[in-house]
KELOVO-588214 format. One line per field, with one value per residue (C-alpha): residue number from 0; residue in one letter; y, z, x. Coordinates in Angstrom, 1 decimal. Layout:
BEGIN
pos (NUM,...)
code (a,...)
Y (Y,...)
Z (Z,...)
X (X,...)
***
This chain:
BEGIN
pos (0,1,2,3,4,5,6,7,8,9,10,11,12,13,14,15,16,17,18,19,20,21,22,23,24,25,26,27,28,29,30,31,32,33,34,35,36,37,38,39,40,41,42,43,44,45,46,47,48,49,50,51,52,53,54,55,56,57,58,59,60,61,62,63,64,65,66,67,68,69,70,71,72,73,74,75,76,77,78,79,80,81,82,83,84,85,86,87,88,89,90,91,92,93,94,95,96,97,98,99,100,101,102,103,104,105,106,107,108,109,110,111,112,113,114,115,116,117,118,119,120,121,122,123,124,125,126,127,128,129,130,131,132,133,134,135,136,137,138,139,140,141,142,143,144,145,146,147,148,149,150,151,152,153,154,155,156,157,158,159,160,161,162,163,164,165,166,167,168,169,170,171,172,173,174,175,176,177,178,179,180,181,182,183,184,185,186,187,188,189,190,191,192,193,194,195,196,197,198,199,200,201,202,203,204,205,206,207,208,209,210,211,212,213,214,215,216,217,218,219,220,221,222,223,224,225,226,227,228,229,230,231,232,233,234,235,236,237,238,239,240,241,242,243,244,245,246,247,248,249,250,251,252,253,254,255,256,257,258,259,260,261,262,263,264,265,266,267,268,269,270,271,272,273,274,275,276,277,278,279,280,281,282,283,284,285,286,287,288,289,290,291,292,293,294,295,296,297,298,299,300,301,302,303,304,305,306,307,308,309,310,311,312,313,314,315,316,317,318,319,320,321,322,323,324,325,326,327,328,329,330,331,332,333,334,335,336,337,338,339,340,341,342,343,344,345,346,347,348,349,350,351,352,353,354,355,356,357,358,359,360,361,362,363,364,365,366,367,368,369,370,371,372,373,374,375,376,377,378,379,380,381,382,383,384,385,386,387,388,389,390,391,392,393,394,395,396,397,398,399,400,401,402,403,404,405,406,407,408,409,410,411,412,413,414,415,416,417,418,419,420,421,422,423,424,425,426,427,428,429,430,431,432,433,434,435,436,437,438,439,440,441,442,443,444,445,446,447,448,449,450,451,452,453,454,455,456,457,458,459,460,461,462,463,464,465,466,467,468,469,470)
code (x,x,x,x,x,x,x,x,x,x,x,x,x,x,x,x,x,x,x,x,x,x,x,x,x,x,x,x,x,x,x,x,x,x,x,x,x,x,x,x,x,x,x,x,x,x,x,x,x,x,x,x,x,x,x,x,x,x,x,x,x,x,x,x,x,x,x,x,x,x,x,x,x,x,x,x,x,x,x,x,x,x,x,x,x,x,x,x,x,x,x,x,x,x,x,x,x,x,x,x,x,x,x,x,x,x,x,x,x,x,x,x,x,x,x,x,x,x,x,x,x,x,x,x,x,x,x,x,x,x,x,x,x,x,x,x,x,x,x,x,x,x,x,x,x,x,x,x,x,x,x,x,x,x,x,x,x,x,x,x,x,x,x,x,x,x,x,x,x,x,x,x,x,x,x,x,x,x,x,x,x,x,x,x,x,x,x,x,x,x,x,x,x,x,x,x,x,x,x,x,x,x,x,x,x,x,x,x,x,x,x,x,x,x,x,x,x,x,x,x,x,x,x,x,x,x,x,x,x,x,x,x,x,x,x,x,x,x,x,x,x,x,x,x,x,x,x,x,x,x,x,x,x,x,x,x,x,x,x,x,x,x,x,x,x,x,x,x,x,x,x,x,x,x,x,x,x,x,x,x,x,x,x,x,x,x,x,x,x,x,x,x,x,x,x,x,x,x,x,x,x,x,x,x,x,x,x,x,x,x,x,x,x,x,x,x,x,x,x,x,x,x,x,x,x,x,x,x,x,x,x,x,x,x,x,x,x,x,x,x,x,x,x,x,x,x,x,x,x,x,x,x,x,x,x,x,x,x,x,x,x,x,x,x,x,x,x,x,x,x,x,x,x,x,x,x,x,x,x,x,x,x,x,x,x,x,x,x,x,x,x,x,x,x,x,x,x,x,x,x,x,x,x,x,x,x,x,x,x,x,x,x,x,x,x,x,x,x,x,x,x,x,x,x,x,x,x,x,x,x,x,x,x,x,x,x,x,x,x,x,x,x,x,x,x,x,x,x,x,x,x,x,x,x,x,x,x,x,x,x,x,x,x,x,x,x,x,x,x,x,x)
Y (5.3,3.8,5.1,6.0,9.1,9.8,9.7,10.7,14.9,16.0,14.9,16.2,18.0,15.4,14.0,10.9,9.7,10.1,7.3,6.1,5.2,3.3,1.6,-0.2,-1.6,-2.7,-6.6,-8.7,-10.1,-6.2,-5.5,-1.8,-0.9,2.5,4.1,7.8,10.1,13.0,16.0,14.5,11.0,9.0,6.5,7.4,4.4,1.3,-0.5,-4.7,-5.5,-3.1,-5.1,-8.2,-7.7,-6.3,-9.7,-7.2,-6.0,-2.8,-1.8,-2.5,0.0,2.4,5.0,4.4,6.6,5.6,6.3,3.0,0.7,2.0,1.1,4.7,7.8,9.9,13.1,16.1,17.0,20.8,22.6,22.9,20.1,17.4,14.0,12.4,8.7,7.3,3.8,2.4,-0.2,-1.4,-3.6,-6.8,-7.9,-10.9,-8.3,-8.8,-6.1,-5.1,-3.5,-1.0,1.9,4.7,7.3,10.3,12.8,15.8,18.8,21.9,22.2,25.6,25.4,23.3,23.0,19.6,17.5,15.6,12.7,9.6,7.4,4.2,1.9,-0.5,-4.1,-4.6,-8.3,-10.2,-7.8,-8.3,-12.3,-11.7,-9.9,-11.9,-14.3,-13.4,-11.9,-15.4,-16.8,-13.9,-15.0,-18.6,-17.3,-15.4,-18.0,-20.9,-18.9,-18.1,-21.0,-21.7,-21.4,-19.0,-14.9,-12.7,-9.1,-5.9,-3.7,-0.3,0.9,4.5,5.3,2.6,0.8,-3.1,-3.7,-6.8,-9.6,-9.4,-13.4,-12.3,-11.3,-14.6,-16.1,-14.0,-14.2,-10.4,-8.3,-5.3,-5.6,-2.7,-3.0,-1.0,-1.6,0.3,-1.7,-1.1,-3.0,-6.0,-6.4,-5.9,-8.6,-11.2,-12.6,-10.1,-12.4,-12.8,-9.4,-8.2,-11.3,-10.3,-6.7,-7.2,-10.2,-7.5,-4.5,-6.3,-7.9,-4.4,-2.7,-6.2,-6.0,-9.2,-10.1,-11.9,-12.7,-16.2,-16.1,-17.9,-16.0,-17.1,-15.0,-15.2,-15.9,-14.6,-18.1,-18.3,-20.8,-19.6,-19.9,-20.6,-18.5,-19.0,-16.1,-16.0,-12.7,-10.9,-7.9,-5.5,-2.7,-0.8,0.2,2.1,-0.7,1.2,-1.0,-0.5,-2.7,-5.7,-8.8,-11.7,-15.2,-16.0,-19.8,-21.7,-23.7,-24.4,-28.3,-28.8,-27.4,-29.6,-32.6,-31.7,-31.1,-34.7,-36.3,-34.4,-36.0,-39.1,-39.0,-38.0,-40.9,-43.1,-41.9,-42.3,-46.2,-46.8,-44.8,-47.0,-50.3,-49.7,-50.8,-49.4,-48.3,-49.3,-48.4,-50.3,-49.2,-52.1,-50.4,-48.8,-50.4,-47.4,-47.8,-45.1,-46.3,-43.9,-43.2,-46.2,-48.7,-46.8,-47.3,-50.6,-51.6,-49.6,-47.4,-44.2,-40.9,-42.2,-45.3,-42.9,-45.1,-48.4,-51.1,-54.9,-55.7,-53.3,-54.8,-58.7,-57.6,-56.7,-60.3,-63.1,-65.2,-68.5,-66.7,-64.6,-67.9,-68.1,-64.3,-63.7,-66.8,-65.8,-61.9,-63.0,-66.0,-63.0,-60.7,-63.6,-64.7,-61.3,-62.5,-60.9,-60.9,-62.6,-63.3,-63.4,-63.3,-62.2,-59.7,-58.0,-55.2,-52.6,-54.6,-58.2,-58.0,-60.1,-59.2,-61.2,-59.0,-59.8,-58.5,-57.7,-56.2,-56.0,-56.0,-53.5,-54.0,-52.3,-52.9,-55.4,-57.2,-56.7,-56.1,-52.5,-52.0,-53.5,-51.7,-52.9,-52.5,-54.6,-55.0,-55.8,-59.0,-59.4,-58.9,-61.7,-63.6,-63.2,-63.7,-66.5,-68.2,-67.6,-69.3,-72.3,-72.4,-72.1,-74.7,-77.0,-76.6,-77.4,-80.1,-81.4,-80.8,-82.7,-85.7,-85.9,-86.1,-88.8,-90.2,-89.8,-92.2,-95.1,-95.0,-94.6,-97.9,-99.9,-98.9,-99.7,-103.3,-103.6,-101.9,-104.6,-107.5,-106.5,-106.0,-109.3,-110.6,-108.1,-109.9,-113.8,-113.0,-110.9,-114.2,-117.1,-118.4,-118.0,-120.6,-120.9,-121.1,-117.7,-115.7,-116.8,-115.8,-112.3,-111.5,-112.7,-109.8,-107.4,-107.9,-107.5,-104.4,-103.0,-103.7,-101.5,-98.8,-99.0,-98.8,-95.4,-94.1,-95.2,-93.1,-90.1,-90.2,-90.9,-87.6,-85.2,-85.9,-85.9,-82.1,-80.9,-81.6,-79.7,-77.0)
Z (-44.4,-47.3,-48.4,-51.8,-50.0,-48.7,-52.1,-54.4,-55.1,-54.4,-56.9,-60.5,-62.1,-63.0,-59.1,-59.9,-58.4,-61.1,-63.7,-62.1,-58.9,-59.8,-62.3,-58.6,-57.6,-60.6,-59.6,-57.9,-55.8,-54.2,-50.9,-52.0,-52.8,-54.5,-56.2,-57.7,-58.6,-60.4,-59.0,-59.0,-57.0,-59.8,-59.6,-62.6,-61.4,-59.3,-58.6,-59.8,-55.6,-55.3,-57.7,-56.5,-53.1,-53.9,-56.5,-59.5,-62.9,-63.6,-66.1,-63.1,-60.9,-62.5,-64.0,-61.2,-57.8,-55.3,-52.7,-55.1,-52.8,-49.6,-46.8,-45.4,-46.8,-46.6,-44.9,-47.3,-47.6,-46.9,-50.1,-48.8,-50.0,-47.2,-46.3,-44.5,-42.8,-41.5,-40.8,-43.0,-44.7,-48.7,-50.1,-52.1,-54.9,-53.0,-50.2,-48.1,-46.7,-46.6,-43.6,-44.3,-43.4,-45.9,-46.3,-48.8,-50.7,-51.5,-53.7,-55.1,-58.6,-59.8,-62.1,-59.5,-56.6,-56.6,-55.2,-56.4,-54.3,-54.5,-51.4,-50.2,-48.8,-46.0,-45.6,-41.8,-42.3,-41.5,-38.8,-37.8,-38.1,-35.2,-33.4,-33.0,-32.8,-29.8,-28.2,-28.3,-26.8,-23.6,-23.7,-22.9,-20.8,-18.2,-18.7,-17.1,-14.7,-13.5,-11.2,-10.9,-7.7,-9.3,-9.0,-11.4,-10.9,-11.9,-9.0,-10.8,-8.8,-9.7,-9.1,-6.1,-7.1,-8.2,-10.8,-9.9,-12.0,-11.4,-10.2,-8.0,-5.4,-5.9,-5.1,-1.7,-1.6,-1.4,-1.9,-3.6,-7.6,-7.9,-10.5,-8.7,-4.6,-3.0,-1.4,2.1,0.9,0.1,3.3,5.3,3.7,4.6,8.4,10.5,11.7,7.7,6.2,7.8,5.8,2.7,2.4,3.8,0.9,-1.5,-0.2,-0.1,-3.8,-4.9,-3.6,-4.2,-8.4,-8.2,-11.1,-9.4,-5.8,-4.4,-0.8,1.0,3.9,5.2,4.3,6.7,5.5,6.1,7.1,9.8,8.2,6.5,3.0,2.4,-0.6,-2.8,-4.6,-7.9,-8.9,-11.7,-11.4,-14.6,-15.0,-17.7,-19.5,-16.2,-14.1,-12.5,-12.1,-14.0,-12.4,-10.5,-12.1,-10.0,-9.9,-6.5,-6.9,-3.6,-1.7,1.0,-0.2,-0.2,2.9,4.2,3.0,4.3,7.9,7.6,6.4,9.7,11.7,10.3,10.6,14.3,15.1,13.3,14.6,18.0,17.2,16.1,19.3,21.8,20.1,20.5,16.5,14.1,11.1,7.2,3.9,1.5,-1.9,-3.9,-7.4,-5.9,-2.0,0.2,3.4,5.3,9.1,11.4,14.8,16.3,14.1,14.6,18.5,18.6,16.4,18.4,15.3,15.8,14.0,10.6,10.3,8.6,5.7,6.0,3.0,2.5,3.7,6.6,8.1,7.5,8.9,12.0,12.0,14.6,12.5,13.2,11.9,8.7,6.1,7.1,7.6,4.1,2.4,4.0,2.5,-0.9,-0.8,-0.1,-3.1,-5.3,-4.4,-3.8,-0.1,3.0,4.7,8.0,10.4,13.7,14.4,16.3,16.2,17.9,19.6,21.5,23.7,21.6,23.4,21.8,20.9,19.2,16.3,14.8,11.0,9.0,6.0,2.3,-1.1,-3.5,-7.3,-10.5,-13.5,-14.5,-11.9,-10.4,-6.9,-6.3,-2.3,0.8,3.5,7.0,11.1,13.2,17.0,19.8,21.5,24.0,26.6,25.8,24.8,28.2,29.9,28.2,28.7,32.5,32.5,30.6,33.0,35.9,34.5,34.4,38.4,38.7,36.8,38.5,41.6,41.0,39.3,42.6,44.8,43.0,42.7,46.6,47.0,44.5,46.1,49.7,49.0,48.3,51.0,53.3,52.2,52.6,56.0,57.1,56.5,57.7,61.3,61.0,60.1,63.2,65.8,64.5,64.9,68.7,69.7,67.8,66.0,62.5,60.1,56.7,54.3,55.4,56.2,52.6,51.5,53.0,51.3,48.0,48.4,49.5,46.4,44.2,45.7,45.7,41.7,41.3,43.1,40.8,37.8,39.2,39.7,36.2,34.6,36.2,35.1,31.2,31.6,33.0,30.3,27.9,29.6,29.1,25.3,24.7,27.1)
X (-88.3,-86.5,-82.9,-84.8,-86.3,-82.9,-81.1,-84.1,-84.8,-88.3,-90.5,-90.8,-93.3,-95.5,-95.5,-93.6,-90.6,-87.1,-86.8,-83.7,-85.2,-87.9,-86.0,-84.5,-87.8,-89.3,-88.4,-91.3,-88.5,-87.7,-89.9,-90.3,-94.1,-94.3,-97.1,-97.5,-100.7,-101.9,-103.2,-107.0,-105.4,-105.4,-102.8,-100.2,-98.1,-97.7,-94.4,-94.4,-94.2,-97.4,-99.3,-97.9,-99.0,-102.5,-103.1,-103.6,-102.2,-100.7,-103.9,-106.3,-104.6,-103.3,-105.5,-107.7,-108.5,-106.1,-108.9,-110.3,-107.8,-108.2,-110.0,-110.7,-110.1,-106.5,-106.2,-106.0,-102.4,-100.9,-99.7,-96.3,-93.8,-93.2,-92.8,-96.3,-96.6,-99.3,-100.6,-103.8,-105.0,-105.3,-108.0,-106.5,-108.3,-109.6,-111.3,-108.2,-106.2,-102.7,-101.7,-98.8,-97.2,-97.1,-94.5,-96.0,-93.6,-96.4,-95.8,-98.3,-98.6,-99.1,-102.0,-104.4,-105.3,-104.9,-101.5,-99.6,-97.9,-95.4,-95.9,-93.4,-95.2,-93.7,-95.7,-96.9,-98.7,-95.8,-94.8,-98.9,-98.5,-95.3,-97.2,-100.0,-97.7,-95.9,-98.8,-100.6,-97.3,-97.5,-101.1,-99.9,-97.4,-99.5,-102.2,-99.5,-98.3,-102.3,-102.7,-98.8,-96.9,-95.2,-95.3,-92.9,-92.1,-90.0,-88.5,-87.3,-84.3,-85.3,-88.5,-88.3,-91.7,-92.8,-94.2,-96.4,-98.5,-102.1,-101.4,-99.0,-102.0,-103.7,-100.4,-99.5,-103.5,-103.3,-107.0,-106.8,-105.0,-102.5,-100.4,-97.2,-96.2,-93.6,-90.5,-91.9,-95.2,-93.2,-91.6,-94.4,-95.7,-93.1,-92.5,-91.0,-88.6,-87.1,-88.1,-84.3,-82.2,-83.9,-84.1,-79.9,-79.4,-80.7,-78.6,-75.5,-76.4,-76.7,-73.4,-71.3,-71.9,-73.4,-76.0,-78.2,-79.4,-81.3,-83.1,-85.7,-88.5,-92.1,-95.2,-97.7,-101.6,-104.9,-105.7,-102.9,-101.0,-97.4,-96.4,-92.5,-91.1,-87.6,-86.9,-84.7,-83.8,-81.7,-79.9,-80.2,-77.1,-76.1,-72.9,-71.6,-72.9,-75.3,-78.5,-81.9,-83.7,-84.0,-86.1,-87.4,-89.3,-90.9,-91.7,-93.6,-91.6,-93.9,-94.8,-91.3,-90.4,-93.0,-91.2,-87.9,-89.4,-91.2,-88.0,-85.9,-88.7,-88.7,-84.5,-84.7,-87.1,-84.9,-81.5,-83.3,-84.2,-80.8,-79.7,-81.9,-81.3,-77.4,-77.6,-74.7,-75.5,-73.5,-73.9,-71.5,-70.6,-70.2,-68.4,-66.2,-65.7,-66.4,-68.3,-70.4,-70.7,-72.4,-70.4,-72.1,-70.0,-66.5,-67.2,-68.4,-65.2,-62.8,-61.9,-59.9,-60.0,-57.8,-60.1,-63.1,-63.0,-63.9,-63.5,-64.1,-60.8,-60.1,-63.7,-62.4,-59.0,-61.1,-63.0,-61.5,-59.0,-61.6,-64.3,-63.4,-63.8,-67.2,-68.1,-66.8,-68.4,-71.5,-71.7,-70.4,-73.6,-75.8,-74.3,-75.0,-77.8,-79.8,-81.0,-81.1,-77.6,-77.8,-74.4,-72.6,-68.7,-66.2,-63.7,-60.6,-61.4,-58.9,-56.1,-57.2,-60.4,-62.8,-66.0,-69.5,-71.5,-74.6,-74.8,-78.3,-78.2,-79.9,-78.7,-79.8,-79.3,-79.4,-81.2,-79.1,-79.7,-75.5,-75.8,-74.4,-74.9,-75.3,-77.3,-77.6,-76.7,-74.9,-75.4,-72.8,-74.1,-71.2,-73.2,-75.7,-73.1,-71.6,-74.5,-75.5,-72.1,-72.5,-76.3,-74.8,-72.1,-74.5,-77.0,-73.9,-73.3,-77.0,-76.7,-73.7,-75.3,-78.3,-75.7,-73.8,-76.7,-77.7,-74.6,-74.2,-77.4,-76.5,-73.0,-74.7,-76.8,-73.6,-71.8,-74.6,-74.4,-70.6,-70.8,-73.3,-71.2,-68.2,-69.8,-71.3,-67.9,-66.4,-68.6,-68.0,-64.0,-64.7,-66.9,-64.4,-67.3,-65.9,-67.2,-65.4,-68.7,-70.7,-67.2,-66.9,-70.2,-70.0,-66.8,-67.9,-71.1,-68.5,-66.7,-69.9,-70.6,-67.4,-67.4,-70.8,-68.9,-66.6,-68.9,-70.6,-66.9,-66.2,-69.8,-68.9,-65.5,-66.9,-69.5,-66.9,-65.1,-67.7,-68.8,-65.0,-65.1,-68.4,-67.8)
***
């Protein structure tokens, strides 16, 4: 009710309100409507915002029935005076209505039985456009939340029930709407092996003063399969920080739990790969030089506790001093260039033990095209190394082997030769039939074969060292 009808006396004689206060509202730009009638309901006057909002001028109302303007008819008033409001409906000149509510000052004159009556009328179309306004918007509301993965509800501390979407059955896949469940209903519902986290999450939430409480529980299906719930919730108190109630969001989570169990599968398959192939795994952070190696890596470079954090120049400290010119021209080729990074080196180990790495890694860039990390593994190939040393070593022997044997025959031949002529020349001194041209000719042959053992002598000399020099 306006201050007017606080400030005015009842009406006068005539049923209209005093001069003074309608002298206020007589602006189109004031949002009071007033109108006044006679004891038959004929309208004796009608403020400027009154015929503004009903689109006509003062001659065309007043004079005329009120009853003239309305869209159903007015309860008959009591004799006595009082102040009356009720909710109805004028008709604008157009055919239009204007929905208002109407606040009616009534007193009995004393030579009718007729009334007289002043009535303030509030305008309700803009409040009407909100409304429907607002109502469309809750229509929306509801409507995206239908086929969401999303269920909302109330919990009343008091009265201990849950106030619960009709969705929110479609979502739990529930039969049977009810719009309130009791507490007890709500945790049956979830997995038995949850329902005691929650309902102590939500007891100690309560008795802590905390406003608002996040938790996670399984709901079992009709169809045997379980649905994985995250539950946001807010916790309403008032001044004395008791609570009112508790609101809350239940959003499914079951996709994404999916995921997460796919990606610790796919992380346990790979951590046992890397575990298998004896690999070590290293993420380097270009920008700002920080290395992740898993516990492979620290191990296979001997690294202690303090050594966590790995950077360009720790790892090239590590790198055997005949190798880190090329190990380091070979990863700043591959940050240039984009391609795979491919190497093998050395590098001191515990007690200046030397040990052979083979590096593989990729570079990932931005969209600049600036290379911003390097991802690869490493594997420790001492062993092969060692065992590959040892087979070269052994195919050496072989081949040595196989050399002297056949060294053995072309210096067997020779030998022969020069053990043949010296007998004969044995047997012409025992019998004293040495003649001077063959003793000569024999020694000269001796000579010549002597000289090809020399040769061989001389070859194998050449190879060994040869073998030394590329060993």
């Amino acid at each position: 009710m306006s201050n007017i009808f606080h400030k005015t006396d009842a009406p006068t004689r005539t049923g209209e309100l005093k001069l003074s206060d309608l002298n206020k509202i007589e602006n189109k730009k004031s949002p009071e409507m007033v109108y006044t009638t006679d004891g038959k309901g004929v309208i004796t006057y009608a403020s400027a915002q009154f015929l503004h909002s009903m689109d006509y001028e003062k001659h065309e109302m007043v004079g005329k029935p009120y009853t003239n303007f309305i869209q159903t008819q007015l309860k008959t008033l009591k004799p006595e005076t009082h102040l009356k409001s009720n909710e109805m409906s004028f008709i604008k000149k157009d055919g239009s209505y204007l929905n208002v509510i109407q606040f009616i000052v009534a007193e009995k004159e004393s030579s009718s039985s007729g009334a007289y009556f002043s009535a303030y009328l509030h305008n309700l179309n803009n409040y009407t456009k909100k409304i429907k306004s607002q109502s469309a918007l809750i229509d929306k509301f509801h409507l995206s939340f239908k086929n969401s993965r999303v269920a909302m509800w109330d919990y009343d501390i008091k009265s201990g029930r849950i106030y619960w979407q009709m969705q929110n059955f479609n979502f739990y896949e529930t039969a049977g709407f009810r719009k309130f469940l009791s507490i007890e209903e709500i945790m049956n519902m979830i997995h038995p092996e949850d329902a005691p986290n929650v309902m102590s999450s939500l007891q100690e939430a309560i008795s802590s003063g905390k406003s608002s409480l996040s938790v996670e529980f399984r709901v079992p299906l009709k169809s045997g399969k379980l649905k994985y719930i995250s539950t946001y919730c807010n916790i309403e108190r008032n001044s004395k920080g008791e609570i009112t109630s508790i609101v809350g969001i239940d959003i499914d989570v079951t996709s994404l739990k999916r995921t997460e169990e796919q990606l610790a599968l796919l992380n346990y398959r790979f951590k046992m790969a890397i575990e298998s192939s004896k690999m070590g795994v290293w993420d380097w952070d270009i920008e700002s030089d920080k290395s992740y190696w898993c516990e492979r890596m620290y191990k296979m470079y001997g690294a202690t506790s303090e050594d966590k954090q790995f950077d360009a120049n720790r790892w090239c400290d590590r790198l055997h001093p005949d190798d880190k010119e090329e190990g380091m021209r070979t990863q700043k080729e591959s940050l240039r260039t984009g391609k795979d990074y491919v190497s093998e080196f050395r590098i001191i180990y515990k007690n200046n033990e030397i040990r052979h790495i083979k590096a593989f890694g990729c570079v990932l860039k931005n969209r600049e095209g600036k290379a911003i990390r390097m991802i690869g593994v490493n594997i420790d190939v001492t062993a092969e190394k060692q065992t590959q040393s040892a087979l070269i070593h052994a195919q050496k022997f072989s081949a040595l082997g196989e050399m002297t044997g056949e060294v053995a025959h072309e210096i067997n031949n020779p030998l022969s030769i020069i053990d043949g002529y010296v007998d004969r020349l044995l047997r012409n001194f025992e019998k004293n039939e040495i003649l001077i041209d063959p003793t000569l000719n024999d020694l000269r042959k001796i000579k010549r074969t002597v000289a090809r053992i020399a040769n061989i002598v001389k070859g194998m000399r050449r190879y060994t060292l040869y073998a030394r020099r590329n060993s």
